[in-house]
N, CA, C and O atoms as a Tripos MOL2 file, in Angstrom:
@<TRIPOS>MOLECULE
protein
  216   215    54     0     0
PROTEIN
NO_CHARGES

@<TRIPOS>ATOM
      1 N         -21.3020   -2.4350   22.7010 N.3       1 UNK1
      2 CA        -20.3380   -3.5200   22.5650 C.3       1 UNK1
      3 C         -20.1090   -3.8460   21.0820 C.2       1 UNK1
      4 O         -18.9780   -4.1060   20.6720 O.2       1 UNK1
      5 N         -21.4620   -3.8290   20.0700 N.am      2 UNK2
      6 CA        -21.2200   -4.3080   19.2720 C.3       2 UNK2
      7 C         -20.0440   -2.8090   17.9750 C.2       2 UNK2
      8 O         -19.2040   -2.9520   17.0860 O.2       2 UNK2
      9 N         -20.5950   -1.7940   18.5310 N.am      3 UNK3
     10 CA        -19.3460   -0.3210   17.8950 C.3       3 UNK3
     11 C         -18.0310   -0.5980   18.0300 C.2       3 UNK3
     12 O         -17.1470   -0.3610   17.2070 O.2       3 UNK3
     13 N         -17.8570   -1.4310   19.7690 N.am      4 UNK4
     14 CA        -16.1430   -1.8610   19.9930 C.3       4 UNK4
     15 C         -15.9690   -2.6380   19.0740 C.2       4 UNK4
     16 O         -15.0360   -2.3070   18.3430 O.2       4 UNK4
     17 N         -16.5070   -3.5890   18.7860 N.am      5 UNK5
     18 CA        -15.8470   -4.8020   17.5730 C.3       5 UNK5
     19 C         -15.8320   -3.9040   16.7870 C.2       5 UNK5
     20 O         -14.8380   -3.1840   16.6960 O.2       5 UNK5
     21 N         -16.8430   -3.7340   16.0810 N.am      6 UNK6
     22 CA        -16.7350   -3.5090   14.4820 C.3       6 UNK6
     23 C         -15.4380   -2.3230   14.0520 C.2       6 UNK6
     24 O         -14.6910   -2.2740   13.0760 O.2       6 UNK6
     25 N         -15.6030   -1.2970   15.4580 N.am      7 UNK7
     26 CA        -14.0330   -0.4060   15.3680 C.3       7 UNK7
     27 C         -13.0060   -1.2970   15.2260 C.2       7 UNK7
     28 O         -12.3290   -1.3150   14.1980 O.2       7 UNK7
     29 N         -12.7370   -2.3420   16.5210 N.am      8 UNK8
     30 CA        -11.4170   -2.9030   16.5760 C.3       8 UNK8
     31 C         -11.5410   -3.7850   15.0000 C.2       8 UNK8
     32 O         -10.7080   -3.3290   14.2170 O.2       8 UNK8
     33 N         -12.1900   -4.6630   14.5260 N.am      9 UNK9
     34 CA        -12.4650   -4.9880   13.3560 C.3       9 UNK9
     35 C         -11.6040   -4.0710   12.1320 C.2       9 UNK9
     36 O         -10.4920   -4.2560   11.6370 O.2       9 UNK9
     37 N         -12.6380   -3.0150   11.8920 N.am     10 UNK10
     38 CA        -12.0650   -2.2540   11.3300 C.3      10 UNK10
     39 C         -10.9920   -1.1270   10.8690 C.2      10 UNK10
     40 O         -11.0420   -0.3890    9.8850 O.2      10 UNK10
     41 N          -9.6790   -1.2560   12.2190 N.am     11 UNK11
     42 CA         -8.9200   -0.6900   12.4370 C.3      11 UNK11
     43 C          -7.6300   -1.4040   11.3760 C.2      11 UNK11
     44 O          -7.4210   -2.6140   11.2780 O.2      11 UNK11
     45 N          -6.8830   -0.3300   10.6600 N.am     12 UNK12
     46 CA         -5.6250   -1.1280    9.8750 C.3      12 UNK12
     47 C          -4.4820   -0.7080   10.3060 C.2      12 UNK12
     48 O          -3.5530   -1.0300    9.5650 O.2      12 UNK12
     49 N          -4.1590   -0.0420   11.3300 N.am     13 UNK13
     50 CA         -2.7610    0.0730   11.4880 C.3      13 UNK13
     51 C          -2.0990   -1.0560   11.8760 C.2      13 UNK13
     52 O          -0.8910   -1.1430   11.6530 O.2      13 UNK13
     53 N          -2.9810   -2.3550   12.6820 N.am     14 UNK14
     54 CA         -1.7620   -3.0820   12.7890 C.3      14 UNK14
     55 C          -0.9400   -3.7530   11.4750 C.2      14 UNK14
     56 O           0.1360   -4.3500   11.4470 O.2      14 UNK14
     57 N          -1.8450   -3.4250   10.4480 N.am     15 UNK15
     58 CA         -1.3480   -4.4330    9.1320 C.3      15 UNK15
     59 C           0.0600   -3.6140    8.4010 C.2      15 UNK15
     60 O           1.1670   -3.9940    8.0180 O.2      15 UNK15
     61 N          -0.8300   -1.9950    8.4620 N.am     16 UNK16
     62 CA         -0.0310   -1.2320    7.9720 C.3      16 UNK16
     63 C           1.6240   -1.2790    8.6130 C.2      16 UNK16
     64 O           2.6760   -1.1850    7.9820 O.2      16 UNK16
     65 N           1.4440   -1.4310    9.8660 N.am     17 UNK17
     66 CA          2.5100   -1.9890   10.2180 C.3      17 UNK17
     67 C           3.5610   -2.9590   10.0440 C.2      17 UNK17
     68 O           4.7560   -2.9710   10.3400 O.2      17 UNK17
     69 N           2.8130   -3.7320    9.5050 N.am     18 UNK18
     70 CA          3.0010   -5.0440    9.4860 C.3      18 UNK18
     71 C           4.0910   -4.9950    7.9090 C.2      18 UNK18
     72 O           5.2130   -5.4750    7.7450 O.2      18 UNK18
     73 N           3.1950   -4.2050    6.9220 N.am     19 UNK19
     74 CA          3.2700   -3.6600    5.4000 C.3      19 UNK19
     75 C           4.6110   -3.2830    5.5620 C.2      19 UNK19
     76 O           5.3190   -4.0710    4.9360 O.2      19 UNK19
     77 N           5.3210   -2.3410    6.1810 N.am     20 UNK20
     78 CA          6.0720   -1.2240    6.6090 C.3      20 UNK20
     79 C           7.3460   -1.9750    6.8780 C.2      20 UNK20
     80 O           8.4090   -1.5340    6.4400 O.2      20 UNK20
     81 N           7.2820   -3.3420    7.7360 N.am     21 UNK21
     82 CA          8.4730   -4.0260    8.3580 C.3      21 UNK21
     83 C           8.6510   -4.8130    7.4400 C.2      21 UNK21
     84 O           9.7700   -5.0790    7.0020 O.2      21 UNK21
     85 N           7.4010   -5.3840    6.9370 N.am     22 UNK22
     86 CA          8.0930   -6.2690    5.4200 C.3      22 UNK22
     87 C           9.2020   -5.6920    4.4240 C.2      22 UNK22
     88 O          10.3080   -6.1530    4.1420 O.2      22 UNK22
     89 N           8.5900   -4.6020    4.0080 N.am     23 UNK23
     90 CA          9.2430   -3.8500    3.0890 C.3      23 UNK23
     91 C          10.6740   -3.3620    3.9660 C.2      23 UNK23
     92 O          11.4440   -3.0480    3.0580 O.2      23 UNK23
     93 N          11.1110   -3.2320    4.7600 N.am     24 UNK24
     94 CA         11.7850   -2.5760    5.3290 C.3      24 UNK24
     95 C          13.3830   -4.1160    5.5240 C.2      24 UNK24
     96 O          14.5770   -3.9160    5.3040 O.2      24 UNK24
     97 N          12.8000   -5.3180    5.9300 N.am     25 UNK25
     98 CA         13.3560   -6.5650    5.9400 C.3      25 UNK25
     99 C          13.6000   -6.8790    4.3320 C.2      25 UNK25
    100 O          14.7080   -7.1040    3.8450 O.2      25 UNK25
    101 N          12.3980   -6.8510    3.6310 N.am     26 UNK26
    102 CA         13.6860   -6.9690    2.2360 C.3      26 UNK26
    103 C          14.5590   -6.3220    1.3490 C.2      26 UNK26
    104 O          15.2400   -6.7400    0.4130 O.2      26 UNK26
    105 N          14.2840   -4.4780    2.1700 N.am     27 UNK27
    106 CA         15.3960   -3.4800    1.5180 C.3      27 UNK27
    107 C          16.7840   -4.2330    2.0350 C.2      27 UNK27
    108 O          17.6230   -4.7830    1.3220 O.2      27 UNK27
    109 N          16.7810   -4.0780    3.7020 N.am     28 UNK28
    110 CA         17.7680   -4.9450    4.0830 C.3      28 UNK28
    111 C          18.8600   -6.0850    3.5210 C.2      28 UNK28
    112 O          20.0830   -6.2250    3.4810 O.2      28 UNK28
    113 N          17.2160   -7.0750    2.9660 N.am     29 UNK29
    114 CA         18.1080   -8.5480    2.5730 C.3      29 UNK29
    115 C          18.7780   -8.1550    1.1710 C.2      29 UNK29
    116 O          19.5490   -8.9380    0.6170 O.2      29 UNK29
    117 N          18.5120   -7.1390    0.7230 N.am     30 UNK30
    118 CA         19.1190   -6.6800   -0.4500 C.3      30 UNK30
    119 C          20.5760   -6.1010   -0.3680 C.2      30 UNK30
    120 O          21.5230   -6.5000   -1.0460 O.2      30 UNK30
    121 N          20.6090   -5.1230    0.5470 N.am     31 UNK31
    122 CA         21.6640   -4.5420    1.3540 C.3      31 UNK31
    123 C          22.8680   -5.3670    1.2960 C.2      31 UNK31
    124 O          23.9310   -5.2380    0.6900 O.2      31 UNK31
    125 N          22.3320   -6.3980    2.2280 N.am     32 UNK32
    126 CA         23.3740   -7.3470    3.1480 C.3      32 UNK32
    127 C          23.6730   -8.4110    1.9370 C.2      32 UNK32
    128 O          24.5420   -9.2750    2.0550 O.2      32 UNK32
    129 N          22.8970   -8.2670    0.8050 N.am     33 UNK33
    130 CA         24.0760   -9.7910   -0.2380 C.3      33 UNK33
    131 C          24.8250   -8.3940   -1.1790 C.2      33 UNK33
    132 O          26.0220   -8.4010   -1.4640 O.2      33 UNK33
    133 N          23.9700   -7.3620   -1.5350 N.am     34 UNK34
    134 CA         24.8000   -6.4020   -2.3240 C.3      34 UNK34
    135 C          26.5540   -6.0680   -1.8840 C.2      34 UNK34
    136 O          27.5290   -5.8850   -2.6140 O.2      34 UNK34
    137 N          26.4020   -6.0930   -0.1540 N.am     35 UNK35
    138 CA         27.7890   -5.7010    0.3760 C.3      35 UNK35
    139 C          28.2470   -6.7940    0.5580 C.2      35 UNK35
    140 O          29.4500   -6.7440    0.8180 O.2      35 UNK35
    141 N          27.8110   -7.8230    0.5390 N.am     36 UNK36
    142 CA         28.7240   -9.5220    0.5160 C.3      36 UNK36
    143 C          29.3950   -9.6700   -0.8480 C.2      36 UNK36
    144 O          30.4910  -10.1900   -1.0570 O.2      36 UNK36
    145 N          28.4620   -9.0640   -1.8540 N.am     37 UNK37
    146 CA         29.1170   -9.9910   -2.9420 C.3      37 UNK37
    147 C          30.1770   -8.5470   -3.5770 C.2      37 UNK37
    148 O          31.3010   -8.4650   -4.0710 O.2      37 UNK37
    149 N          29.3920   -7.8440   -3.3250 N.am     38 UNK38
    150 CA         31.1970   -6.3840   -3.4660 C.3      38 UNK38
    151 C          32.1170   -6.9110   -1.9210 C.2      38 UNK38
    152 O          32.9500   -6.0060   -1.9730 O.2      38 UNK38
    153 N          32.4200   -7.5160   -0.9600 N.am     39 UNK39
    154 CA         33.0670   -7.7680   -0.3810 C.3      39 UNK39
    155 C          33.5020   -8.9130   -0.8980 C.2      39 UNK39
    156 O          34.7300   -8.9070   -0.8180 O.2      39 UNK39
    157 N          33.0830   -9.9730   -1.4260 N.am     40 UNK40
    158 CA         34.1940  -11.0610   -2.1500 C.3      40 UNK40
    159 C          34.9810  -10.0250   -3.3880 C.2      40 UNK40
    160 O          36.2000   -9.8520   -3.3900 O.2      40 UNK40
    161 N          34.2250   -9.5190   -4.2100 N.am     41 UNK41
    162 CA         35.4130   -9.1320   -5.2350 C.3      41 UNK41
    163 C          36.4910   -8.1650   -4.8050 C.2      41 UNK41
    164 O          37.5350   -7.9470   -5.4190 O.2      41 UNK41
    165 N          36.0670   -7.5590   -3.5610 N.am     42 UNK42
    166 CA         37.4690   -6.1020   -3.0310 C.3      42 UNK42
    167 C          38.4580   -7.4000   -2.5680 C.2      42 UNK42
    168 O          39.6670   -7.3280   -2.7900 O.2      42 UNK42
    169 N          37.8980   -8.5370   -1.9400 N.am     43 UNK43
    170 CA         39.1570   -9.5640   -1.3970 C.3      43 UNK43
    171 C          39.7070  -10.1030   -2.1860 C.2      43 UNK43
    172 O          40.7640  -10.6000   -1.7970 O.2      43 UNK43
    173 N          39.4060  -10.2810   -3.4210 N.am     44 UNK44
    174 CA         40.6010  -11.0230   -4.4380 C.3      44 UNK44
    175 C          40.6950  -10.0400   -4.9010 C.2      44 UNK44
    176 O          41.3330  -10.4780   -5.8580 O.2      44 UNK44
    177 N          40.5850   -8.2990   -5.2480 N.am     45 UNK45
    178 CA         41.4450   -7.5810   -5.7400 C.3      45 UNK45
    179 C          42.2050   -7.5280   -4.9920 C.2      45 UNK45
    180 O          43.3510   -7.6820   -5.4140 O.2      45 UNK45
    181 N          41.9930   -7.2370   -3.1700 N.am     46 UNK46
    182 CA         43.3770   -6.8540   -2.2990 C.3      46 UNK46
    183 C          44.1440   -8.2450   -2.4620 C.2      46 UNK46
    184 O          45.3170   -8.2400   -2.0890 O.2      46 UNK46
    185 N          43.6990   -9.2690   -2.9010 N.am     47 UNK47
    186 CA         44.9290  -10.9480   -2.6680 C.3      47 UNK47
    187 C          45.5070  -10.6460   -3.6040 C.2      47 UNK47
    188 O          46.7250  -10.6390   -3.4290 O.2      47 UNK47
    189 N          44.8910  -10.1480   -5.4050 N.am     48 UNK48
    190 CA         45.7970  -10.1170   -6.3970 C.3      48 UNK48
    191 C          47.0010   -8.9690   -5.8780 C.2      48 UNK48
    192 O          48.1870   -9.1980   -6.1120 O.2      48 UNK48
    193 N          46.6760   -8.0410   -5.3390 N.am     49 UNK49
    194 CA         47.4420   -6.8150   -5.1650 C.3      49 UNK49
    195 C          48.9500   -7.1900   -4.3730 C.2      49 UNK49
    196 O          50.1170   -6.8150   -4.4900 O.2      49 UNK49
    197 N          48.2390   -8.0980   -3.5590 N.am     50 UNK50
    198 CA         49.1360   -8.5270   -2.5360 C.3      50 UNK50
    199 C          49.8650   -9.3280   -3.0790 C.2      50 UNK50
    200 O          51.0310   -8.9490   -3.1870 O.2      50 UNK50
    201 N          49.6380  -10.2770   -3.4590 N.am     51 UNK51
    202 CA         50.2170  -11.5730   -4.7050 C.3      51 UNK51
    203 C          51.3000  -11.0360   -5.4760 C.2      51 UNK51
    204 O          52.1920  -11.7650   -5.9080 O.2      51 UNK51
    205 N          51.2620   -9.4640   -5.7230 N.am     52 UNK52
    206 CA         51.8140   -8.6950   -6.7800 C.3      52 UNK52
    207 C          53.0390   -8.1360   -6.4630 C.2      52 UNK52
    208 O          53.9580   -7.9330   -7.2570 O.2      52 UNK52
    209 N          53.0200   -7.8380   -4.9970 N.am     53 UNK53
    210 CA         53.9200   -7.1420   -4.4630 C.3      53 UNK53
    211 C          55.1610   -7.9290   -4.1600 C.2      53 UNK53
    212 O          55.2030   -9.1340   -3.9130 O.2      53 UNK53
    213 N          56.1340   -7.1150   -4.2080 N.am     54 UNK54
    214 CA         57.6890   -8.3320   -3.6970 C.3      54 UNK54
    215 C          58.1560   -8.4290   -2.4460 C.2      54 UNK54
    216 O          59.0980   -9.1810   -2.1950 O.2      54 UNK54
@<TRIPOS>BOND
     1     1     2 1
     2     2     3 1
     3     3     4 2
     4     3     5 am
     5     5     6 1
     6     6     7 1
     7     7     8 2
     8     7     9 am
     9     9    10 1
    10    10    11 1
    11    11    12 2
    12    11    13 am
    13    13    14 1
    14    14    15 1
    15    15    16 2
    16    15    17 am
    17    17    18 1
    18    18    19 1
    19    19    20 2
    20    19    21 am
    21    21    22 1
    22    22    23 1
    23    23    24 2
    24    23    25 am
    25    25    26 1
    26    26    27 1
    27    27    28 2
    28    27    29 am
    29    29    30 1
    30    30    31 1
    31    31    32 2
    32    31    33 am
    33    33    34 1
    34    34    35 1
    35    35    36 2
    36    35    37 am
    37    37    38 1
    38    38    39 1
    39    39    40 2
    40    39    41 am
    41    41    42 1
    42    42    43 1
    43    43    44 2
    44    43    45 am
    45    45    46 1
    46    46    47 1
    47    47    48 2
    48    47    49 am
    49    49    50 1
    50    50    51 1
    51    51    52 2
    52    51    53 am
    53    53    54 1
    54    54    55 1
    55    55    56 2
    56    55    57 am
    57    57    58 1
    58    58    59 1
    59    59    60 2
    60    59    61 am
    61    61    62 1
    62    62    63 1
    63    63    64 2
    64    63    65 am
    65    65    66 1
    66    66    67 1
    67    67    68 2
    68    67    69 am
    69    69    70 1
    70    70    71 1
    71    71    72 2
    72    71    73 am
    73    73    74 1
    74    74    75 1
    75    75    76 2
    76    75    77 am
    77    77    78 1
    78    78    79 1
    79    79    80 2
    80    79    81 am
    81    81    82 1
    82    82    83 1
    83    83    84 2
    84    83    85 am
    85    85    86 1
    86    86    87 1
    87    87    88 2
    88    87    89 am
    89    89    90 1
    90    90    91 1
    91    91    92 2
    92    91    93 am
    93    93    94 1
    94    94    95 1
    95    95    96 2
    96    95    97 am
    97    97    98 1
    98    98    99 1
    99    99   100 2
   100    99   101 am
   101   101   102 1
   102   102   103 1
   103   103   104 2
   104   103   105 am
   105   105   106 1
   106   106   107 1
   107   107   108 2
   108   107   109 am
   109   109   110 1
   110   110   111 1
   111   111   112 2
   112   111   113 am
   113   113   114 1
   114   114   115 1
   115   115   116 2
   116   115   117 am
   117   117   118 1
   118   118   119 1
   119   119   120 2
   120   119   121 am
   121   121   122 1
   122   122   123 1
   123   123   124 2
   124   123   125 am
   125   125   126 1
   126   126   127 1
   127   127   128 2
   128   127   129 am
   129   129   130 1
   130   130   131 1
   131   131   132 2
   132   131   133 am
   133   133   134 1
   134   134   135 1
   135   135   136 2
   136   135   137 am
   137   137   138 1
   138   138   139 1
   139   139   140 2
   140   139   141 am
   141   141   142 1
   142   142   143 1
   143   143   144 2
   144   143   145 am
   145   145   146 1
   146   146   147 1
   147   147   148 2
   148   147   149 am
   149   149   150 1
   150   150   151 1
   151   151   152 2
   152   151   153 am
   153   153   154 1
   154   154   155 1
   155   155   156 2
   156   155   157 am
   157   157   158 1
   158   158   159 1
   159   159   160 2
   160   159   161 am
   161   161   162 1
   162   162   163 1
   163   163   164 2
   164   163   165 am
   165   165   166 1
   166   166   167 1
   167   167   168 2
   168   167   169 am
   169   169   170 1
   170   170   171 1
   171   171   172 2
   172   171   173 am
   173   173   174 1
   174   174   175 1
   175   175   176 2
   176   175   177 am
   177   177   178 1
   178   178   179 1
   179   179   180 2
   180   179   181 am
   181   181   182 1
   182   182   183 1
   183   183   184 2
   184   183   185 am
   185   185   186 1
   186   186   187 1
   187   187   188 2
   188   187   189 am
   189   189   190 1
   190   190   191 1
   191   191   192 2
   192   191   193 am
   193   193   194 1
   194   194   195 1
   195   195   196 2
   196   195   197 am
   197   197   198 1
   198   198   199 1
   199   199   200 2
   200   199   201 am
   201   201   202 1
   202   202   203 1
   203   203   204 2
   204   203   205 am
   205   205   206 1
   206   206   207 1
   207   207   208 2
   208   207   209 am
   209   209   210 1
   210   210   211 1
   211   211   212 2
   212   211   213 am
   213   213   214 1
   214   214   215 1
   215   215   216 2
@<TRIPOS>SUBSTRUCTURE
     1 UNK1         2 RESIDUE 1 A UNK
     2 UNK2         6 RESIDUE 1 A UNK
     3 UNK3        10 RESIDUE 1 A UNK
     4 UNK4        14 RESIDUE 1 A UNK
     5 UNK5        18 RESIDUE 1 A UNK
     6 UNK6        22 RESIDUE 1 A UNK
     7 UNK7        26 RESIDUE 1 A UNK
     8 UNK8        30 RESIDUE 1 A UNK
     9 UNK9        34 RESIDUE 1 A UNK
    10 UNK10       38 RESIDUE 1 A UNK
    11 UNK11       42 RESIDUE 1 A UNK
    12 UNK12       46 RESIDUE 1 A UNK
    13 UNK13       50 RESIDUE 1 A UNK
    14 UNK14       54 RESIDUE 1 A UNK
    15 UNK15       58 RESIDUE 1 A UNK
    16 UNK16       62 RESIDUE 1 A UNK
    17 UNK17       66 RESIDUE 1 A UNK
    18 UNK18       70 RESIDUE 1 A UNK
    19 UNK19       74 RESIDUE 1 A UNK
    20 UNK20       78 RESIDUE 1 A UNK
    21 UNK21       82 RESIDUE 1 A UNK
    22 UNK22       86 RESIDUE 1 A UNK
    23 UNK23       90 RESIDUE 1 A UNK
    24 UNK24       94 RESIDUE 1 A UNK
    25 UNK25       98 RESIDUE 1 A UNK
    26 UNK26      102 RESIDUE 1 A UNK
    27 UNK27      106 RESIDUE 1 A UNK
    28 UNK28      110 RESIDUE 1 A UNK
    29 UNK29      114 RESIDUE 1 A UNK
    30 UNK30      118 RESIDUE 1 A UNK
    31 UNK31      122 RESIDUE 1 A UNK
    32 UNK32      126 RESIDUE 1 A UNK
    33 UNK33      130 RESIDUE 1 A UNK
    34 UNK34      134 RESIDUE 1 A UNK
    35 UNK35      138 RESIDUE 1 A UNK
    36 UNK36      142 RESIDUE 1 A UNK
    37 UNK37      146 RESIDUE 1 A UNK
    38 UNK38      150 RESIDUE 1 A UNK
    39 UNK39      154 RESIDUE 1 A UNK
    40 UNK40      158 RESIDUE 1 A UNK
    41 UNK41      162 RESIDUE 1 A UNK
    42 UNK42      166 RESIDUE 1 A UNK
    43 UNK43      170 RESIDUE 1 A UNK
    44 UNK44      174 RESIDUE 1 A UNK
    45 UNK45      178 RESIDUE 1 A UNK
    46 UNK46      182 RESIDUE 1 A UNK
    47 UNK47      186 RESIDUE 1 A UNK
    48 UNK48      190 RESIDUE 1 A UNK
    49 UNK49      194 RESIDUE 1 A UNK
    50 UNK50      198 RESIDUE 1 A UNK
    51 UNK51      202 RESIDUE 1 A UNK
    52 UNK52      206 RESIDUE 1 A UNK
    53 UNK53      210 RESIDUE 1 A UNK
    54 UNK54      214 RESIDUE 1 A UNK
């Protein structure tokens, strides 16, 4: 009984896991403002463009 603990104890994949989704959630949050904030500037180039036209 006392080999089961100290294995389950000593086991790291759940962390490594854990490691893996972190990193993975703030490639993401990087992602998602990088294409927000190039999506505000393509919309006032297409408004100036548009603005431009007769």
């Amino acid at each position: 009984m006392r080999r089961l603990i100290f294995k389950f104890i000593s086991d790291n994949n759940g962390a490594t896991a854990i490691e893996y989704a972190l990193i993975a959630a703030g490639i993401a949050l990087v992602i998602v403002t990088a294409v927000n904030a190039i999506g505000e500037k393509l919309n006032t180039s297409y408004t100036a463009v548009n603005n431009a036209l007769p």
